[in-house]
N, C-alpha and C positions, 0 to 999 in steps of 0.2 A: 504494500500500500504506500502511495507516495505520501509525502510530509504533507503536501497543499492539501491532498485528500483527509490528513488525519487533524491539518487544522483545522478544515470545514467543519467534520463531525466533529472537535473538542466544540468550535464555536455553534453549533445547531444546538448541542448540549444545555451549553448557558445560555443560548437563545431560551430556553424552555423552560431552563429552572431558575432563570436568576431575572429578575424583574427594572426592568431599564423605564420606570413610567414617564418621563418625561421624555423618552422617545416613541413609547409605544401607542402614545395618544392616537385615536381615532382618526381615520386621517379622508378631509371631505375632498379631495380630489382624487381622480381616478393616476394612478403610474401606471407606465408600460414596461414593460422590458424587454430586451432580446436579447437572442443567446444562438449559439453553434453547440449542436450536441454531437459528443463525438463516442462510439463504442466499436471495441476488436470484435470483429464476429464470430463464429467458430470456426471458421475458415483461416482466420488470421489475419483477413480483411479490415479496414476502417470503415462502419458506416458512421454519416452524419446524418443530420435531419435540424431544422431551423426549428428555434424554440421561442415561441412570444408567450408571455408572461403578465395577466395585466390584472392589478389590484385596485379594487374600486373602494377600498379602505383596510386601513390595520387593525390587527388582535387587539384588544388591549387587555391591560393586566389582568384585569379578573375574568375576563374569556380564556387568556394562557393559564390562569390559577384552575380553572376548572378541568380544563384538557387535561394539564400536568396530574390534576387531584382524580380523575377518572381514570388515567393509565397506573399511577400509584395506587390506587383502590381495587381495582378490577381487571386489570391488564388490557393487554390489547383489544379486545372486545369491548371494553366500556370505553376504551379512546377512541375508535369508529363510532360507538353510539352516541358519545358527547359531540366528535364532529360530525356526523351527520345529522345530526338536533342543532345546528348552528346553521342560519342563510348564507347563500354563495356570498363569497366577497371576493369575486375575481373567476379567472379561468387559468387552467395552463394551456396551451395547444401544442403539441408535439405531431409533425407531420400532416394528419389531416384528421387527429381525433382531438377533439375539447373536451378537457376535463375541470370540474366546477372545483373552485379552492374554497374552502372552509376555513384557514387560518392562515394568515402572515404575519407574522411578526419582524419588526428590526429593530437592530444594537447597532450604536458606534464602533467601527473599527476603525483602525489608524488609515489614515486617507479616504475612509470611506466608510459604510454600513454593512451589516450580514443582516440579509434578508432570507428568512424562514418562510417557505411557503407549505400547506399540507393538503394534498386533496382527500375525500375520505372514503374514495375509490382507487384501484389502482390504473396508470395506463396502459401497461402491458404488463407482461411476465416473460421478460427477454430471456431465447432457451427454452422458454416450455416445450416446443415440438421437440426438443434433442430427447434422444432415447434415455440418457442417463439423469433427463430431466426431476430433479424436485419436485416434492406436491406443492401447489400453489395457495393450498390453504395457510391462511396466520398471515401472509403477504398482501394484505388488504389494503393500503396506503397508498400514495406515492408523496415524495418528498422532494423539494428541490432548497437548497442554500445557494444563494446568489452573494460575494462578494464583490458589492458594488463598488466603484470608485470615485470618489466625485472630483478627479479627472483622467479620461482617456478609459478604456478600456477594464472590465472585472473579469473574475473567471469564478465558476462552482462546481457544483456536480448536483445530478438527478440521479433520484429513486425512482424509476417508473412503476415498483410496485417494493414495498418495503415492508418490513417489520418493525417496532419500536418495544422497548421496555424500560424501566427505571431499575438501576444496580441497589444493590443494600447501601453503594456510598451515595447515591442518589444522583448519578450521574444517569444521563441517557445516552443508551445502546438502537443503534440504529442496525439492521442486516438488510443487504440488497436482496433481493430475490436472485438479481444474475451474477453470473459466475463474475464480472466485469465491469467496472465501474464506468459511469457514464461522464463524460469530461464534460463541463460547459466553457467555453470560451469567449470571448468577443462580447461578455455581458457589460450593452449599454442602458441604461434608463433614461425615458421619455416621458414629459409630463403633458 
């Protein structure tokens, strides 16, 4: 796993458990964003696919306090049914399927923001046709962390179908469903 990728997950982590309300305030204009999604195929191949991203307001704290307090409570299962008890607040688009986001949240980072996005569907299950394929239950999410920059260019990564849990130190455990992590690049925001 690369460092960029294990600093995204450490920061989606404190996106979730650590409470920034003076950024996470409601937010009444709609942002855009776009992205380059990049995955090895089983082949060995690179696919990409263009990713737009667009949030018609942020989580705010005690919509993340409940998310977090229903995946601590009940596991995965109660954190699909608190995000799916939640109104869209954006979309992802990956390719040519739209998927409805349920929660964004964002934190300062140095030159920029980590933007937490969660739909409470998955968009695919990249691999499910290979033979040696996983079952796709418990993979019911998808996730994307956008390190924005506010100049030039972010990069992230997408869950297009994911798992999440809370550890005993109360950190959050994110698992892809695919063998492959999904690279985002060229993340710009649009207002």
């Amino acid at each position: 796993m690369s460092q960029t990728i294990h600093v995204l997950r450490s920061a989606v982590a404190a996106t979730l458990l650590i409470g920034c309300s003076a950024v996470a305030s409601a937010q009444a204009q709609s942002e855009t964003f776009t992205a380059t999604a990049s995955v090895k195929t089983a082949a060995g191949a690179e696919a990409t696919a263009p990713v737009t991203i667009v949030v018609t307001r942020l989580t705010t704290d005690a919509e993340r306090d409940t998310v977090v307090a229903a995946l601590k409570a009940g596991g995965m299962a109660a954190a699909v049914k608190a995000l799916k008890s939640k109104p869209n607040i954006g979309y992802i688009d990956v390719g040519k399927k739209r998927t409805p986001l349920k929660y964004a949240y964002q934190r300062p980072m140095s030159g920029g923001r980590l933007i937490t996005v969660i739909a409470s569907e998955p968009i695919a299950h990249l691999g499910a046709g290979l033979p040696d394929a996983k079952p796709k239950a418990g993979f019911d999410l998808a996730l994307a962390a956008l390190d924005v920059k506010d100049a030039g260019a972010g990069t992230g990564e997408l869950a297009p179908a994911a798992t999440i849990k809370v550890s005993d130190t109360g950190a959050l455990q994110t698992q892809d469903y695919g063998a492959e992590a999904v690279h985002l690049t060229n993340v710009l925001a649009k207002k």
